[in-house]
C-alpha positions as CSV (number, residue, x, y, z in Angstrom):
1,X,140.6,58.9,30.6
2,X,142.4,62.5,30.5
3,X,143.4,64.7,33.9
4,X,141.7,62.1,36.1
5,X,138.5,62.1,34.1
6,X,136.5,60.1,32.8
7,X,135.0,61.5,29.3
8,X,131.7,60.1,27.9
9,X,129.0,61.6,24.9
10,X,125.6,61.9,25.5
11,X,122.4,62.3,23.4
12,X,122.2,65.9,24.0
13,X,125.1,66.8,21.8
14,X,127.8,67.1,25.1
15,X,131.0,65.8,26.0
16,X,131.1,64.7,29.8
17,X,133.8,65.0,32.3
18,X,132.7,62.5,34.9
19,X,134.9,61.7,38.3
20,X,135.9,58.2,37.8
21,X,134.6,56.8,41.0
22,X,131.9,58.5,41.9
23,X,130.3,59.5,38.1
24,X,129.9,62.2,38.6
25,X,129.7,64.8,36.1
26,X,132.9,67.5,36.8
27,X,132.3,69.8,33.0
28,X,130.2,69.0,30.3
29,X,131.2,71.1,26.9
30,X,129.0,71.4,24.3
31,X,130.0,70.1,20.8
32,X,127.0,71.8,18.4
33,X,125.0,69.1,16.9
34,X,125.1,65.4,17.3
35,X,128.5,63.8,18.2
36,X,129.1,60.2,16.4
37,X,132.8,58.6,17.8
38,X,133.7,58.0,20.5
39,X,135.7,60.6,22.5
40,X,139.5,60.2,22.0
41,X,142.6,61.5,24.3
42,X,145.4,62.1,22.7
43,X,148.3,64.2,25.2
44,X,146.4,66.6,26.7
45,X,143.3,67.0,24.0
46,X,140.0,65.2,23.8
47,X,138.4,65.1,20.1
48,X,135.0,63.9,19.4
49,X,133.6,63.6,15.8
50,X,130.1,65.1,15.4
51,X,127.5,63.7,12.5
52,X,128.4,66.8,10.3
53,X,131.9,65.9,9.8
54,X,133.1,68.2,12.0
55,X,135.8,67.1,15.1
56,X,135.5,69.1,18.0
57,X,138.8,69.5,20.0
58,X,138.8,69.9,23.9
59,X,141.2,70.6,26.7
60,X,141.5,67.6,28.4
């Protein structure tokens, strides 16, 4: 959880932003081909790790 959100991947290759009690989706940021970590905050960035070794860094 970063800025209130909640941040989740999905199958189609986005990060989600989702409101943390109602789910639902605030931003969704594309990342350019699979993503396969988990998202992870760290301060005020969240990184994701995508199938071709790339890390995407986002605002959180």
């Amino acid at each position: 959880m970063a800025s209130g959100l909640v941040y989740a991947t999905g199958a189609d290759s986005m990060l989600h932003a989702l409101d943390p009690t109602t789910g639902t989706v605030r931003r969704s940021f594309p990342t350019g081909g699979p993503i396969e970590t988990r998202p992870v905050v760290a301060g005020d960035f969240v990184y994701v790790g995508g199938s071709n070794g790339d890390i995407s860094k986002l605002s959180g």
